[in-house]
N, C-alpha and C positions, 0 to 999 in steps of 0.2 A: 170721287170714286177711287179703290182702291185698286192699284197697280196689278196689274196680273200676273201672278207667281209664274216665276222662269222653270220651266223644265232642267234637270238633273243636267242633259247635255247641252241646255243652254247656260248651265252658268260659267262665270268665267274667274278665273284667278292673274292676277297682274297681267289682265288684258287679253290673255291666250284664255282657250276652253281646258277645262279643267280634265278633260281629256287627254291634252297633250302632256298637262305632266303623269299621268297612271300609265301612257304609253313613254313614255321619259324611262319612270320606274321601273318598268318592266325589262325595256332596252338596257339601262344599266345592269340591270342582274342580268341579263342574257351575258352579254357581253364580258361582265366578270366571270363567269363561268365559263366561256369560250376563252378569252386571253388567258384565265388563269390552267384549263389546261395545253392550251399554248406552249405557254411558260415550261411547263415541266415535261410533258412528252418527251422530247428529246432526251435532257437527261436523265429522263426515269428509266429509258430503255437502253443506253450505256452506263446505267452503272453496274456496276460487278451485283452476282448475285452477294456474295458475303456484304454487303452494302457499305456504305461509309456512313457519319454521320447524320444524314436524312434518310438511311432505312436502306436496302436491300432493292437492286433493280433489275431488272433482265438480262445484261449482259454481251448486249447486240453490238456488233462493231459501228463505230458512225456509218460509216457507206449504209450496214441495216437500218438502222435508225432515220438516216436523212429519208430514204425511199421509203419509210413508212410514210413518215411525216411530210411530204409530198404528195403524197394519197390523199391522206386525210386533208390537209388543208384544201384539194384541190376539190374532192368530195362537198367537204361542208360547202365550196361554192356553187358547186353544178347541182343541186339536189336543189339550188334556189327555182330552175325551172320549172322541174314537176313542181315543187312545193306551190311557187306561183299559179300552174293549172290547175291544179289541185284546188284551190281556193278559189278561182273563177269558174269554175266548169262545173264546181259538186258541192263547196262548203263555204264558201265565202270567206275572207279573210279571218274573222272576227273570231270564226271556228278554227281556224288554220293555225294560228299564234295559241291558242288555248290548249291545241292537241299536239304542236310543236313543241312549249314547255310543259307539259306532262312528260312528253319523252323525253324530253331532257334531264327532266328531276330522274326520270329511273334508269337512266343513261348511266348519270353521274354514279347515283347510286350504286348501278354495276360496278361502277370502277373502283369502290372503296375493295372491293374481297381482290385478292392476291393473284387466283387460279389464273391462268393464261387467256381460258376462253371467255373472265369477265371480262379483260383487257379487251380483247377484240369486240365481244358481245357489248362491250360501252361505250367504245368508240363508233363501232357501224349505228348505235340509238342517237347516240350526241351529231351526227351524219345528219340524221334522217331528221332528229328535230329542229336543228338549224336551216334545212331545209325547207321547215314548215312555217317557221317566227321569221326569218331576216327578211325576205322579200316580203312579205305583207304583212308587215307589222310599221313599216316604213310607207306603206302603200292606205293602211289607214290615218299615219299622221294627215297626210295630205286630204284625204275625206275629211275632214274637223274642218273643212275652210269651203266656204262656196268661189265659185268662180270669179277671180278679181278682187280678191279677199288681200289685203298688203299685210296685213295679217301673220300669210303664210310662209315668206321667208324667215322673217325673225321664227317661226315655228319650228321650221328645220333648223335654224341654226339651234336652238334650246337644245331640241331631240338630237342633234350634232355632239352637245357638250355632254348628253349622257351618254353616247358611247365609247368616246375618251375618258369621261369619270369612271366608266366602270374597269375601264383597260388599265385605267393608272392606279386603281383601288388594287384590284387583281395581278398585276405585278408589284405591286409593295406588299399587303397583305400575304398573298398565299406562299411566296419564298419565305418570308420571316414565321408562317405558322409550320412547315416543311423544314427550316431549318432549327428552328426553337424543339417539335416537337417529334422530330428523326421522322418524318414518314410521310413517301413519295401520295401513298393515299389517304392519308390525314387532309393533305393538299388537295388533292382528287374529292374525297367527301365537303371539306369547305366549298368548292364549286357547285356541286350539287346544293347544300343549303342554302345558299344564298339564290338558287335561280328557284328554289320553293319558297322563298320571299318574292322573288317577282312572279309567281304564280298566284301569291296568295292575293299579292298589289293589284292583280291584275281582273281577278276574279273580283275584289271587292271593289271594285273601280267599274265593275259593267254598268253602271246605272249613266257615266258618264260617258258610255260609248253606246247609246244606244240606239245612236243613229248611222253608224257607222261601221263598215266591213260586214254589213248583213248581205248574205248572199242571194243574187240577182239572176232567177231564171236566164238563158238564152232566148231573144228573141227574135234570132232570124235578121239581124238585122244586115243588113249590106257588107258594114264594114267592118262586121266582125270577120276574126281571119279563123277560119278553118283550117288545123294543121294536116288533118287529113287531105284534106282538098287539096294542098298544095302540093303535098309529096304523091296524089295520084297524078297530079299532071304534068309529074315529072316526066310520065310513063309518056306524055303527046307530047316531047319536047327530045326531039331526037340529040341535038348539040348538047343540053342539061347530060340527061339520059348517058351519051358516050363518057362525059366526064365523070361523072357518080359513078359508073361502071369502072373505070381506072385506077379509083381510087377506091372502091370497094374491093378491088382486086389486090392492089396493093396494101390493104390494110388486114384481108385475110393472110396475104402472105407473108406480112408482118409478125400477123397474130400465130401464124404456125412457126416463122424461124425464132419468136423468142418462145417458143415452147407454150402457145394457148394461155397466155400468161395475162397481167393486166393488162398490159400494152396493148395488148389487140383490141380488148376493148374502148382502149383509148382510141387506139384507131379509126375503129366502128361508129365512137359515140362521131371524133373532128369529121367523118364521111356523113354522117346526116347530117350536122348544121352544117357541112360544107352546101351539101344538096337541098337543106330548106334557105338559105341565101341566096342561092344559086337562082330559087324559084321566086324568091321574094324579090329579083332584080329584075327578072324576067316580066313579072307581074306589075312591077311600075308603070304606070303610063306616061309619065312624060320624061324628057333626055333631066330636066332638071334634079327632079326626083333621082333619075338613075345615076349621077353626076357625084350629087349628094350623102349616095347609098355608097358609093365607092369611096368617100372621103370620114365618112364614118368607118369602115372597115381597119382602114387604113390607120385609124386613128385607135384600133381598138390593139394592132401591132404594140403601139409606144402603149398601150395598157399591160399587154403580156409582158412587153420587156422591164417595166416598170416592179411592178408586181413578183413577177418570177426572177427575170436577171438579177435583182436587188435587194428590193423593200424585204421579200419573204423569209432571205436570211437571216432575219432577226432570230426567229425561231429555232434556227436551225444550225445553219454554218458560225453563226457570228456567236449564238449558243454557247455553243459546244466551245469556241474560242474563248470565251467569254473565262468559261467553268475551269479549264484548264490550262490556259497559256495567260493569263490576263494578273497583274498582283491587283486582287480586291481589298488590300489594306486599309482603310483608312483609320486614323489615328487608333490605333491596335485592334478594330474590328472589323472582323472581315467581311464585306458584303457580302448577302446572298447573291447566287450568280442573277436570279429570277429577276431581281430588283434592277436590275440595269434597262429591260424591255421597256420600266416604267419612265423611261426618258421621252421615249417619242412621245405618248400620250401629254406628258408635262407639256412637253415643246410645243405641242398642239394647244395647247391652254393659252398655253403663253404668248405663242406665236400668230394664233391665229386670224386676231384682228388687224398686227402689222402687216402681214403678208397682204391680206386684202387691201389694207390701205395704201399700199405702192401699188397695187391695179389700178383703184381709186382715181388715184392722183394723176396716173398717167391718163386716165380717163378726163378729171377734167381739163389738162393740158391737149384734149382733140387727140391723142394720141392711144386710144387704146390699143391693145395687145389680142391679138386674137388668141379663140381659144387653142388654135395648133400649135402657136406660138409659145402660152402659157404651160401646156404637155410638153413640150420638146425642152422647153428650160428647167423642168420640175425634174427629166429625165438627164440632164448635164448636170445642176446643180448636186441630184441625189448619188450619178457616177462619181464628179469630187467626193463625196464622203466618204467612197470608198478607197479615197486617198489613203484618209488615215488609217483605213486598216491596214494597207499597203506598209505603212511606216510601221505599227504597231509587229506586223509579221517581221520586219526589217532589223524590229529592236529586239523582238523574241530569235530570231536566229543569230544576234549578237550575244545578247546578255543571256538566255533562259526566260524570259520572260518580257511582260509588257507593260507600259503603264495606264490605266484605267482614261486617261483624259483623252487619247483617242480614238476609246468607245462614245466617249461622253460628245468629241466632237464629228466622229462617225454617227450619231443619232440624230443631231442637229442637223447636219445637212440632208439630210435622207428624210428628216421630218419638216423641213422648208419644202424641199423637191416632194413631198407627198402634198402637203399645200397649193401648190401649184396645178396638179394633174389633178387631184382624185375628185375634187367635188366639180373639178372645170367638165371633168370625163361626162360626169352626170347628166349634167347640163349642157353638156356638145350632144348629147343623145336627144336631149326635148330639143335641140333645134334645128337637127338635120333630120331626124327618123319622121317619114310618113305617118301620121298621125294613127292611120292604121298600124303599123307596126311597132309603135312605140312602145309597147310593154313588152311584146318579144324581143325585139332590139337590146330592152334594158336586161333581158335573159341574156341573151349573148354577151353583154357585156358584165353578166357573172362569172358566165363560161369562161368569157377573156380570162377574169380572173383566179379563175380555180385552174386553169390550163397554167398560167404565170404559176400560180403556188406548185404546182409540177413540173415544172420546167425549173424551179428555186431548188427544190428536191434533189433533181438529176444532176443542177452543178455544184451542190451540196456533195454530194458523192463522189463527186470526181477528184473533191479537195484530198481524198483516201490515196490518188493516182500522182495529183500534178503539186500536192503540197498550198495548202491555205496564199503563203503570199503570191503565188501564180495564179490563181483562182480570181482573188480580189485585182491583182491586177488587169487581168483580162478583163475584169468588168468594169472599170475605169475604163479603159477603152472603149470597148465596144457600147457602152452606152452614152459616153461625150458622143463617138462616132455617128451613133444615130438619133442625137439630138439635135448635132449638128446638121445634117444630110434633110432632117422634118424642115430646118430653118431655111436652108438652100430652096427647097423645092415649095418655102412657104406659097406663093404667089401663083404658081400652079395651082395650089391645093386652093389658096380664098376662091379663086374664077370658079374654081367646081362649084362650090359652096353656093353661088348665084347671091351671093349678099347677104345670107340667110342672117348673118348676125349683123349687118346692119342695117337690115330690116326692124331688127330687136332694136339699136339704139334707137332709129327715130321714133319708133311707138314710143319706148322710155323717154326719150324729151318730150312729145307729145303732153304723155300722163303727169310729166314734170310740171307743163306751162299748165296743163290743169287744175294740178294740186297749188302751183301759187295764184292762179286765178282764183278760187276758189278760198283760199285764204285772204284776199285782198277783199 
């Protein structure tokens, strides 16, 4: 009898569904098209209108400039929440990624014309559609795998390596076509084509997603969480209730002393997720759960400081450093500034199966490292990197200038120390968050991060006041300071925890002695 022809989304290619590489492809061209305008933002909007060699730019002082691009970065993160409701509430994922790069391709596209208002009108689309692709496009990898599927990690990690291929594609590529072909929107239009290759990848790839990200009526069910529900019952919870009012109050009066400005609305948005946390603790039923809610929060701090105090300068402060105080010589050609962003992404290629292997190892030596542990070292390791810019400011107000090998070893440490926190982050979320709250939790912890890409912003700007090597120093400190103080207070923090991870290890020796039973 002959074999029964496999369905489209059952077939598979070197052992994964052939789904995960069309969502691969897709995420690499997002991601190229995001990091590549990354890349150039900053300096598109300090350079002089009369332009230099790569075209004619806005003219915005850094301080302008940083405070844009603190917005926006912080934006494309918080638009991942609605994008996320949006997809379970009305279109399902599978819709949500599809109408996320649409907008994106005509995002981009805005941005190729020069006017002011495509600027703005192409950044608030590129907003909106990152919004719509990054959180459930990552939310269908995981649909490709049924429950208990071993499957699935090595999946994430594939889908891991296209968003580092497209970051490091994206900062090699789109400075050398920006600098080869004089024009900041030349660079701007390349981002755009390429994310209408991953539109095109994506659309012709449905046949391999056909089981997945299709959208799932509401059925009432128990532990679905109602966002409305929660914030009505704010209104019966008089303790909640005084606090949200304090901080509503304070955030209007914020939003009037900077003149109704964005801030206020910053304000506005940090006073409801203060008051839906607020209700999500409230609503726990056991001290466990509440324990563990509190040690996730906490944990979501060393995310903002991470993210904002640090990593985000790439963009921006370290940028602008980069373009201007930095000798890009090498052997008589001068790098593009863009091309240096493409180190961490390297570093991550490179790096990232040793780094896991020292968890590993202390793993099988009985010694693992918890995940608090692993964040707080990711956040000390990555504060040293900003040693060397320390030095690099040191040599620049010696000589005029700087030598490139302590950007090169400022990106190495900052890309070990992102090793460390960022996929640990993820995964401290599936093991402490309420199984009910676990997709909003992983909202908040976008939030975290788009809050950090504004907080990167503000001490980006300040470098205009206190001078770059003050700037980098202070963040040397202040974030060994509170890597160190996470490690102090680790042992407090596991008890909260209630075992929760090692709970995780004995199942995995469990599944371990099963997998070699089962081979024997």
């Amino acid at each position: 009898m002959a074999a029964k022809a496999l369905q489209p989304h059952q077939k598979e290619l070197f052992g994964q569904p052939i789904g995960l590489y069309i969502l691969f492809l897709t995420e690499m061209w997002e991601r190229f098209s995001y990091y590549g305008m990354r890349a150039l933002l900053v300096l598109y909007m300090t350079t002089q209108t009369t332009g230099d060699a790569r075209g004619a730019g806005l003219a915005w002082t850094d301080q302008e400039a940083l405070a844009l691009y603190g917005w926006y970065t912080m934006l494309v993160y918080v638009m991942s929440i609605p994008g996320g409701m949006i997809a379970d509430k009305l279109i399902g994922q599978k819709k949500a990624v599809l109408y996320g790069a649409v907008i994106l391709c005509i995002g981009h596209a805005v941005l190729v014309l020069t006017d002011i208002w495509a600027f703005y009108t192409g950044l608030g689309l590129v907003i909106l559609g990152v919004g719509l692709l990054k959180p459930n496009i990552s939310t269908m990898v995981g649909g490709l795998y049924k429950a208990g599927d071993i499957r699935r990690d090595k999946g994430f990690s594939i889908f891991y390596i296209g968003i580092n291929l497209g970051s490091l594609l994206a900062t090699m590529i789109v400075g050398g076509v920006v600098a080869k072909w004089g024009g900041w929107h030349a660079g701007f239009g390349l981002a755009g084509v390429v994310m209408v290759l991953g539109l095109i990848n994506y659309i012709a790839g449905q046949k391999y997603l056909s089981q997945v990200g299709n959208f799932i009526p509401s059925t009432n069910d128990k532990n679905e969480v109602s966002y409305g529900q929660l914030y009505s019952e704010l209104f019966s919870s008089p303790k909640q209730l005084m606090f949200a009012g304090v901080l509503l109050a304070a955030s209007l009066f914020g939003w009037y002393a900077m003149g109704w400005g964005g801030y206020g609305l910053l304000f506005l948005f940090l006073t409801a997720i203060a008051s839906l946390l607020m209700m999500i603790y409230k609503d726990l039923d056991t001290q466990v759960y509440k324990d563990r809610f509190v040690v996730l929060l906490l944990s979501f701090i060393m995310v903002i400081i991470f993210w904002g105090g640090a990593f985000e300068q790439a963009g921006g402060l370290i940028n602008l450093y980069t373009d201007t105080k930095t000798d890009r010589v090498l052997f008589g050609w001068e790098i593009p500034t863009v091309m240096f962003q493409s180190l961490n992404a390297g570093f991550i290629i490179l790096l990232a199966t040793t780094v896991a292997g020292i968890w590993a190892k202390r793993k099988l030596k009985g010694r693992e490292a918890s995940s608090i542990f692993k964040m707080a070292a990711g956040i000390i390791i990555m504060g040293f990197g900003f040693l060397f810019m320390v030095f690099a400011a040191m040599e620049f107000e010696k000589s005029g200038t700087s030598s490139m090998i302590w950007l090169v070893l400022a990106y190495l440490f900052h890309t070990i120390g992102e090793l460390c926190i960022s996929p640990v982050a993820l995964s401290f979320i599936t093991k402490l968050a309420p199984v009910k709250y676990a997709s909003l939790m992983m909202g908040v912890y976008f939030a975290a991060t788009g809050l950090g890409n504004k907080v990167a912003g503000v001490i980006g700007e300040s470098a205009s006041e206190f001078g770059e090597l003050n700037i980098f120093a202070g963040i040397v400190i202040f974030t060994v300071i509170i890597g160190i103080l996470f490690i102090i207070i680790l042992k407090p923090l596991k008890r909260l925890t209630h075992g929760a991870e090692e709970s995780e290890r004995v199942l995995k020796n469990e599944e371990a002695e099963g997998f070699e039973l089962a081979e024997n």
